[in-house]
N, C-alpha and C positions, 0 to 999 in steps of 0.2 A: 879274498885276496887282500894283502896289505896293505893299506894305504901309502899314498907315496910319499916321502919325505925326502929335501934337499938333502945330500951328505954333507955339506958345508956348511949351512946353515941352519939344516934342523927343520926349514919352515916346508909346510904341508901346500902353502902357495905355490903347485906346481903345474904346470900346464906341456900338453902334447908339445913336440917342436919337431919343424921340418927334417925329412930325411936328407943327408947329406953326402950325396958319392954312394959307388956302388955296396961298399960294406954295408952300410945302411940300412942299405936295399934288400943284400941277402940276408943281415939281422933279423931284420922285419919277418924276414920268412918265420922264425923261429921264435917270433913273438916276444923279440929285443929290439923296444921302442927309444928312442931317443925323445927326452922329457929337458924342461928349463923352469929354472925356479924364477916365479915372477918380485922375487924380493932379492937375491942379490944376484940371478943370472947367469949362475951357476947351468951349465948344460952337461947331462949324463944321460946314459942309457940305463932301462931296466928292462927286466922280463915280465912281462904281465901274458902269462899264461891264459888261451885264450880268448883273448881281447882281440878287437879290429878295428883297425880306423880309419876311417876314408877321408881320402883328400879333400878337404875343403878349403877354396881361397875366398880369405873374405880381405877385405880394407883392414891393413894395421891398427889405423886411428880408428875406433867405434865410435866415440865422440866428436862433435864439429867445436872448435877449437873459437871462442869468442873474445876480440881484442878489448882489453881490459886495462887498467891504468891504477894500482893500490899496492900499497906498503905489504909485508909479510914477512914474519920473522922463523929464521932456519935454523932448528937446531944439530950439528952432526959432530959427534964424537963429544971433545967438552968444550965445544964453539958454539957462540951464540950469534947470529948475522941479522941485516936488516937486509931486507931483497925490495927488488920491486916486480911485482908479477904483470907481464903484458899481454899476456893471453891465458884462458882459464878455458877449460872443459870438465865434463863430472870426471874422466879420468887422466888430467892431467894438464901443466901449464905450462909455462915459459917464464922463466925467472931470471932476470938482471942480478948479479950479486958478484964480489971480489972475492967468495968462501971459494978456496982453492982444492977444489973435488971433483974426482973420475967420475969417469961411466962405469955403470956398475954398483956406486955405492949407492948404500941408502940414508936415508934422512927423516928427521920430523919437520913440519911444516907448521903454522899456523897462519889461516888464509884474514887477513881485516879488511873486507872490499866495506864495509860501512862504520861510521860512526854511533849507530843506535843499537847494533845485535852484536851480541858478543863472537869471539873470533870463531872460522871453522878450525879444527883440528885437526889434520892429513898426520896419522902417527904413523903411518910410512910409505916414503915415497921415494925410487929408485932412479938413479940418474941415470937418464940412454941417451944423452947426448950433450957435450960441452963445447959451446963455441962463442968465441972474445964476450969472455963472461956472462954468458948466456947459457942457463943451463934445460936442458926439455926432460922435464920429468914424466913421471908415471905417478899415479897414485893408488897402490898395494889395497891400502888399508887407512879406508877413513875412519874417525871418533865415529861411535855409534848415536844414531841421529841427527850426525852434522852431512851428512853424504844425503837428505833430504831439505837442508838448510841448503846446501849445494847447490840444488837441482833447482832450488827456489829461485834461489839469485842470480841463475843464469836462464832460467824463463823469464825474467823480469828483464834481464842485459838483452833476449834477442829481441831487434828490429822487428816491429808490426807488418804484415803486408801495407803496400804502398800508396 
């Protein structure tokens, strides 16, 4: 079978999504899924002949979300921002910043939570949520090798037992 690809954006980042209303539902019969692209959001149906999926509900957030306090520079479209990040998970954070962006778009990131390691690289990370300049992102697609630099930095940020 094909692999599946966004029609909008091309990108292969695409993951199952809920069935929605009864259409849906008798689609499903005929092995016409409803799919969203995890880079700009994009929500389509395809046929994947078949295939079966069973419902599973798990928690949105997979990551626990740790408050944080450091600089991070935004780059989207040919704007260059200073943000401040106030909470950080391996897949995503919460940023302070006046760059004036939807939900939905995407962005590049550069994470500097220290002064002695150079910075992480998020080369793309999707906006799902904008509020008085707060934005809650996702991160798509981290540099290769900094998404272990990542995971470092915030086993080191959580709390000891007590």
């Amino acid at each position: 079978m094909d692999p599946l690809r966004c029609r909008r954006c091309g990108s292969d980042q695409v993951r199952r999504a809920s069935r929605q209303g009864l259409l849906e539902r008798l689609l499903s019969a005929g092995y016409i899924y409803p799919f969203r692209c995890l880079v700009c959001a994009h929500r389509f149906r395809r046929l994947r002949w078949g295939e079966h999926y069973e419902r599973v509900h798990e928690d949105r957030r997979r990551h626990e979300r740790l408050p944080v306090d450091f600089w991070s520079t935004l780059f989207w479209k040919d704007d260059e921002r200073q943000g401040r990040v106030r909470d950080l998970s391996e897949g995503g954070a919460t940023l302070e910043t006046d760059l004036p962006i939807a939900a939905g778009e995407s962005l590049e990131l550069t994470l500097q939570p220290g002064n002695s390691e150079p910075p992480i690289t998020v080369e793309v990370a999707v906006v799902r949520s904008v509020q008085s300049g707060r934005l809650g992102l996702q991160f798509v697609k981290v540099k290769g090798g900094d998404d272990a630099r990542l995971g470092k930095f915030l086993r080191e940020q959580r709390p000891g037992p007590g």
